[in-house]
C-alpha positions in Angstrom: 15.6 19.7 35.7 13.8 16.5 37.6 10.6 15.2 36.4 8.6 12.7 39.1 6.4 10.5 37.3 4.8 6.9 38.4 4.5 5.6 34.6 6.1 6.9 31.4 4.3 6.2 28.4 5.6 6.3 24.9 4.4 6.9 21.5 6.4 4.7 19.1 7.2 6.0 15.9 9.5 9.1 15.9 9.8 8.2 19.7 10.9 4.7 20.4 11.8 3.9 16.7 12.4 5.7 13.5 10.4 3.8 10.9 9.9 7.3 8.4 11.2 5.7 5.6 9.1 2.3 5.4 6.1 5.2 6.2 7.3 7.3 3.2 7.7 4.3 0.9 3.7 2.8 2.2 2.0 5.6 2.2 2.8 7.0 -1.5 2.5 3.6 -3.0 -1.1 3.4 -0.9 -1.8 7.5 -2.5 -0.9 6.4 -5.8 -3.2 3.6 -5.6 -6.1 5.4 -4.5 -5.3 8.4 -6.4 -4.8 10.6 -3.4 -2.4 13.7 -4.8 0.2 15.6 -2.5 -2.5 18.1 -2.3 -4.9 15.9 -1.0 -2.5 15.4 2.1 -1.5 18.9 2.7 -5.2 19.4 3.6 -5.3 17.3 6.8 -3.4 16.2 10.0 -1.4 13.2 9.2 1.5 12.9 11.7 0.5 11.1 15.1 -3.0 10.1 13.9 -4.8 6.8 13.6 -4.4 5.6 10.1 -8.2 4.6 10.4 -8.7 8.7 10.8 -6.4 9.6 8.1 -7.9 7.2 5.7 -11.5 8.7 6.4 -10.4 12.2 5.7 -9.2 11.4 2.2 -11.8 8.8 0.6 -15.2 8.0 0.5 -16.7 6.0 3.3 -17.3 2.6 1.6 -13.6 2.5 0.6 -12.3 3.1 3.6 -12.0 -0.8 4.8 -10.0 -1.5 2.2 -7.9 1.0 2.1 -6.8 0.6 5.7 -6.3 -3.0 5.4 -4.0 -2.3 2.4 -1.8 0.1 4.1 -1.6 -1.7 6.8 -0.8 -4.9 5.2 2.4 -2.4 3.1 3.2 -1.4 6.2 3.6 -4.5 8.0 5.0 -6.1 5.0 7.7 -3.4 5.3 8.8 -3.7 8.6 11.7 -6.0 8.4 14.7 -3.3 7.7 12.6 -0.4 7.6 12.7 0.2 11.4 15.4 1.2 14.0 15.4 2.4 17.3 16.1 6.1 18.4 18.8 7.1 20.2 18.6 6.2 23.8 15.4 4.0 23.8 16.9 0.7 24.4 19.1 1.8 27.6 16.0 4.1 28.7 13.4 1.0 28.5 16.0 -1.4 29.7 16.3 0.8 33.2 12.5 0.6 33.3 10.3 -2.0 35.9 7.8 -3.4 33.1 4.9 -2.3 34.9 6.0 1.3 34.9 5.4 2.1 31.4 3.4 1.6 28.2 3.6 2.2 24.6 0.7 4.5 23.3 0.5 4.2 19.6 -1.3 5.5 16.3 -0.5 2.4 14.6 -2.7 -0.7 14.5 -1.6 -3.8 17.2 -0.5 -6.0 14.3 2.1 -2.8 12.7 3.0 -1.6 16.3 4.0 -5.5 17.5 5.5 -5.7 14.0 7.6 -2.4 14.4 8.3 -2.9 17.9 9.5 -6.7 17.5 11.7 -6.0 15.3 14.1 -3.8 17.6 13.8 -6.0 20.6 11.1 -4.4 22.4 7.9 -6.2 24.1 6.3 -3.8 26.0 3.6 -5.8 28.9 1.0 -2.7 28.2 0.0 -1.2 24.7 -2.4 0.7 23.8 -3.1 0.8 19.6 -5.4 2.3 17.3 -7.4 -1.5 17.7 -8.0 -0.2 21.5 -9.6 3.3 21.5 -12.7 5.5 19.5 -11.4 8.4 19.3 -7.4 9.0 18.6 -4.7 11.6 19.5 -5.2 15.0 19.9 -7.7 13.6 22.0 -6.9 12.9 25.3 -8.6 9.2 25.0 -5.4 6.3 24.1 -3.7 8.2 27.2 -6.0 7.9 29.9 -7.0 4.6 28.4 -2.7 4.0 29.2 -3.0 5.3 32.5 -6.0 3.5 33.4 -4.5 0.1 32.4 -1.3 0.9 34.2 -3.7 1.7 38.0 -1.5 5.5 37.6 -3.5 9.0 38.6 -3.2 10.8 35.1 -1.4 13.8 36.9 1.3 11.1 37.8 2.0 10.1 34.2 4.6 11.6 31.6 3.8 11.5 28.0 7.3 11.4 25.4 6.4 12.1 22.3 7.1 13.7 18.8 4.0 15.1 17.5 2.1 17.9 18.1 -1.3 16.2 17.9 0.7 13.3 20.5 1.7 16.1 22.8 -1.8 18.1 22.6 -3.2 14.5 23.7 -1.1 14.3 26.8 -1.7 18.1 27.9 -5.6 17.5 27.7 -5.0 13.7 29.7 -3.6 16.3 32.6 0.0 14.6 31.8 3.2 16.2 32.2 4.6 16.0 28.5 8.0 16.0 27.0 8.7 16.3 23.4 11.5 14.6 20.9 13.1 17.1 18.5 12.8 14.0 16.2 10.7 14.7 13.2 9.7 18.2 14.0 11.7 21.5 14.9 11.7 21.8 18.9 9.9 25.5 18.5 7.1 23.6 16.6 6.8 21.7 19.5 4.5 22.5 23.2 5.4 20.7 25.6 7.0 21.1 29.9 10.6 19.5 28.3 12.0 19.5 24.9 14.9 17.3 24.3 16.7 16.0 21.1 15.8 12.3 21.7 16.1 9.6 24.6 19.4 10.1 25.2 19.7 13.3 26.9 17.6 11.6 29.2 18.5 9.2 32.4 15.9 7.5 34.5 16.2 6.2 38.3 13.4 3.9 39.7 12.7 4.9 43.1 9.9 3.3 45.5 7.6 6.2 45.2 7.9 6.2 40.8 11.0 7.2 38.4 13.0 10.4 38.1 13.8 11.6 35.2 16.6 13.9 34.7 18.5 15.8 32.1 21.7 14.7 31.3 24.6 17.3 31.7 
C-alpha cells in the first residue's frame, strides 16, 4: 500500500514519543490534589484532548486556571527522563524536508517544546493547545496545520494514536493512519493501521512524499 500526501502531520505523544509514564505520574498526583477520583475520570474523554478541556470537565470553572497551570508546570517539570521516542520517529522525521510536516498536539507549547526537545526534535511548524479554540475530535488544530503548511487538506496525512486524534483528521478531509501504540488496532478508524513508525518508509518526491508499507 502507497499513500501520496504533500505534508504529514503528527500528533506527539503516543506518536512521535512515548511520554505515558511522566502522564501517569502528573496526572494522579494533579487528581489527588484536586480530589478528582478514578471515577471522576472514567466519565470523560481524556486521551488526545487539550488538558485545558479535560480540566473543565472535572472542576468548577473558577479553578480551572489553576489547575491547568499546575499540571502543566508537573508535567514539564517531569519531562527530563520521562520521555522517549517511538519506534521509527527519528529515521521517519530525519527523511522529511522541514517544510513538509508539522507536529499537531494536545499539549500546551511550553510541555510539547519540553517533550519534543528532549528527544532531539525541533519541528519548524507546531500547532499546540496555546494555538486553537476548539481541540481534537474537532477538525480545527488540523486545518489550522495545514493552513500554516500552504497544503489542500485533502493532500495531508494525519498519524496518530487516538481515537479523538484520528476522528479530527477524518472530519479535516485527511487521509489518516493510526499507531497501534496505546490503543488496540480494532479500537482504532482510520485508511492504515500500523504498529508504529517503523513499519513505515517515506520517499520525497517533487510532487509530495510516498509513503509505503514496509515488507
Amino acid at each position: 500500500m502507497k499513500i501520496h500526501a504533500e505534508a504529514l502531520l503528527f500528533d506527539n505523544d503516543g506518536t512521535l514519543v512515548s511520554s505515558i509514564e511522566s502522564v501517569n505520574r502528573c496526572w494522579t498526583r494533579w487528581a489527588h490534589e484536586y480530589g478528582i477520583t478514578a471515577e471522576d475520570f472514567a466519565r470523560i474523554g481524556l486521551h488526545g484532548r487539550p488538558a485545558a478541556e479535560i480540566a473543565a470537565d472535572l472542576l468548577p470553572a473558577d479553578l480551572v486556571p489553576e489547575a491547568l497551570a499546575r499540571i502543566e508546570r508537573l508535567e514539564v517539570e517531569d519531562v527530563p527522563g520521562g520521555v522517549v521516542p517511538l519506534p521509527g520517529t527519528l529515521a521517519l522525521l530525519a527523511a522529511l524536508p522541514a517544510e513538509r510536516w508539522a507536529v499537531v498536539t494536545s499539549a500546551t507549547r511550553r510541555l510539547a517544546e519540553a517533550r519534543l526537545g528532549e528527544v532531539g526534535i525541533r519541528p519548524k511548524t507546531m500547532i499546540t493547545a496555546d494555538d486553537i479554540t476548539r481541540g481534537k475530535p474537532d477538525p480545527e488544530p488540523y486545518l489550522l496545520a495545514a493552513r500554516e503548511l500552504g497544503v489542500d487538506p485533502a493532500r495531508c496525512v494525519v498519524f496518530e494514536d487516538a481515537p479523538a486524534g484520528l476522528q479530527a483528521g477524518r472530519a479535516a478531509g485527511m487521509t489518516t493512519v493510526a499507531l497501534a501504540t496505546t490503543h488496540q488496532a480494532h479500537e482504532l478508524d482510520a485508511d492504515l493501521v500500523v504498529q508504529d513508525l517503523s513499519a513505515l518508509s517515506v520517499l520525497v518526491t517533487d510532487a509530495g512524499v510516498e509513503i509505503s508499507v514496509r515488507d
